[in-house]
N, C-alpha and C positions, 0 to 999 in steps of 0.2 A: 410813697417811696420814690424819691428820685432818682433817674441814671442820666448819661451823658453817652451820647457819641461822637468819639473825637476824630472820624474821620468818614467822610459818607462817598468817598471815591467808589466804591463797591456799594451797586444798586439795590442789592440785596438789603442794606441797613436803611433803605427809607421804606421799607415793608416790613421791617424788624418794630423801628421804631412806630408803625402805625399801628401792630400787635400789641405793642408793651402800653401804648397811648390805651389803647382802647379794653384793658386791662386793668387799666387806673393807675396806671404808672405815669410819672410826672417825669419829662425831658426838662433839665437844664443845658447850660450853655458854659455856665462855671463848675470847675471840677472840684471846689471845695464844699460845692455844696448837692453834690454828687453823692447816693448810695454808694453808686456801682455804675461802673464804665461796661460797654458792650464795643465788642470788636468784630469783626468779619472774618473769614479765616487764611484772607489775602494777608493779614497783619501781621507786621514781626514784632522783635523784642526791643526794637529801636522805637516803634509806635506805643509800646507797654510801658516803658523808662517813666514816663512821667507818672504814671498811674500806680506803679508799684505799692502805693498804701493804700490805695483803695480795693474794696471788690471789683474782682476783672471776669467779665466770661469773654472766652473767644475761640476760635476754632481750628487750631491746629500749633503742634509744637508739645513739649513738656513740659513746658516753664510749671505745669501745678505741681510739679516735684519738688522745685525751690521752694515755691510761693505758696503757701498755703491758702491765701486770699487769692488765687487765682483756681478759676473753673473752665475747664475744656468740656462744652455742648458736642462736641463734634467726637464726644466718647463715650456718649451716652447709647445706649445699645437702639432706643424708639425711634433717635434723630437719624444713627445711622440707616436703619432700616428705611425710614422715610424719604432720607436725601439719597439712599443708593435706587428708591424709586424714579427719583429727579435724574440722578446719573442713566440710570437705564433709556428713559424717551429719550434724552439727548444721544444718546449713542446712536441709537437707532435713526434719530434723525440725519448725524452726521453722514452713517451708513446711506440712507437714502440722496442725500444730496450727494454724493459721490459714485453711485451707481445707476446704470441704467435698471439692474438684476431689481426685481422681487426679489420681499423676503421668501414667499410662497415657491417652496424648492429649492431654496438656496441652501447651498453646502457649508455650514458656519463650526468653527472652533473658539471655544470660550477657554481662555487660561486661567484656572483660577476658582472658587467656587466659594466666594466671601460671600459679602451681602449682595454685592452687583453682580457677580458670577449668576446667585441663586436668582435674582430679579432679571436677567435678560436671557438667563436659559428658559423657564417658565413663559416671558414674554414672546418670544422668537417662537419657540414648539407652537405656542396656540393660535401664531400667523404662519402657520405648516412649515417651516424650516426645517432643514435633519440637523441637527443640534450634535456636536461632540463635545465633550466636557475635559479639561486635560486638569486634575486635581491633584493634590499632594496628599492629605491627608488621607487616610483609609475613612474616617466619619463623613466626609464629604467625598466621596469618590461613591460611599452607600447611599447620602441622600442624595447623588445625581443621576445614580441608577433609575431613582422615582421617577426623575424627569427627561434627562437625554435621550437622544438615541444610543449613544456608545461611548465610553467612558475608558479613557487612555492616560498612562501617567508620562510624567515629563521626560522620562528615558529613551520613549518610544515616537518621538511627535516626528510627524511626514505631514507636510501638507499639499501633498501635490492635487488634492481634490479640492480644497476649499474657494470659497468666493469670497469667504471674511474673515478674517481673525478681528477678536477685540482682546487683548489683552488685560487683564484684571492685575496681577503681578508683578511685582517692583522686584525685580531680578533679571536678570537678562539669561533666558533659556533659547531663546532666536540667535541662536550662532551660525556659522560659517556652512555647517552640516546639516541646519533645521531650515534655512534660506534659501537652498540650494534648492530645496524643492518644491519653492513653491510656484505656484502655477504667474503666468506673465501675466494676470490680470487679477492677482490676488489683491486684497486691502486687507491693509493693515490698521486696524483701530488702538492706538496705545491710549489708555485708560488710567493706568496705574499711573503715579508718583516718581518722582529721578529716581533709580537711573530708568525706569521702563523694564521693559521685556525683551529690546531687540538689539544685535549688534548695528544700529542707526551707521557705522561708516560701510558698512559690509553691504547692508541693506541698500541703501543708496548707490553704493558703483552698480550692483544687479537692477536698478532701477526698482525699485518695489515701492508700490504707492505706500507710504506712511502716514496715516495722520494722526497727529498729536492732539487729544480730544480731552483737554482737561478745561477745569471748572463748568460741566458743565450746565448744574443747576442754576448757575448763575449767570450764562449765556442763555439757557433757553426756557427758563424758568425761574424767574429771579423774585417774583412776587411770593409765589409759593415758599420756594427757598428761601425767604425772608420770612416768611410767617412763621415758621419752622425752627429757626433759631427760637426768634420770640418765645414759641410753644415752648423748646425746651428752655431757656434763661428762665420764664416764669412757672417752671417745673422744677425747675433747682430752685429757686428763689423761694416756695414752696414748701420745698423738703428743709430749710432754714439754709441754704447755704449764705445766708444775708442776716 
């Protein structure tokens, strides 16, 4: 079976494609005689235009609600899990390039309790951090009891103790009132997707360190991350999506 990558600017697709090679998958170069196109999930719907009749996997967007010949990996429940393992060391790394603190004792708030929530709470506790977990749901506010230290919902958030927030979150709960308390040496990890977690113009007159910490399995893990696509396109591929 052949596929085609029409676009290798994202590092991640030349470890996709040495997955898919070594799988028994044949790369062309011409798209008519292409299976199936593989995209990154930097890619938009301007990069998809041409491929529209072919099979497409790629990773991020809704386009397989038009396109029936098109496959989102990056909604597969096994990729998530996997690539929010990749989200998690990066985070953690960013955290450490940014502070002097250990994690060991450090005062941490996670927003959020997805797949990255559950992967850096668990992470952080077993390098001694006091872990607070700030969840919405009641099923995840239960599974975080397992692992946090203390579990708070989004009505009640104070951070005048912490040393980090990471945000999981694509909602902005960091307002004017949740800002106000945080400590002048607090970090800020934004994790989630536009809009974020944080009022960013509010946040900034009060100086609050922000950092914007996205893609980053593919900043700090790009190989892995690439094989992982792979894994899942030839796990759809698999189940016949081809």
């Amino acid at each position: 079976m052949n596929f085609i990558i029409p676009y290798y600017e994202d590092e991640r697709m030349i470890y996709t494609q040495k997955y898919l090679v070594n799988q028994g998958y044949h790369e062309v170069f011409d798209k008519s005689k292409a299976d199936f196109a593989v995209f990154s999930p930097a890619c938009d719907k301007e990069s998809f235009a041409p491929y529209e009749n072919k099979t497409v996997f790629y990773g991020a967007g809704d386009y397989d609600k038009k396109h029936k010949n098109f496959f989102d990996y990056n909604k597969r429940e096994d990729f998530k899990y996997k690539n929010a393992l990749l989200t998690n060391e990066g985070a953690i790394a960013i955290y450490k390039e940014n502070s002097d603190k250990a994690i060991l004792g450090a005062n941490i708030l996670i927003t959020g309790f997805g797949a990255i929530g559950k992967a850096l709470c668990s992470t952080l506790k077993n390098m001694g951090a006091k872990v607070t977990v700030c969840a919405r749901s009641s099923i995840n506010q239960a599974q975080a009891e397992t692992i946090a230290d203390k579990i708070i919902d989004f009505s009640s958030i104070n951070c005048s103790k912490y040393d980090v927030i990471f945000n999981t979150v694509s909602a902005v709960y960091f307002t004017k009132k949740e800002i106000d308390t945080f400590k002048n040496d607090t970090i800020y990890i934004e994790l989630a997707s536009f809009p974020g977690g944080i009022d960013k113009h509010y946040a900034k007159s009060k100086n609050i360190n922000i950092i914007v910490a996205s893609k980053l399995p593919s900043r700090y893990s790009k190989e892995t991350a690439g094989y992982l696509i792979g894994e899942a396109i030839d796990k759809m591929i698999k189940e016949g999506k081809v």
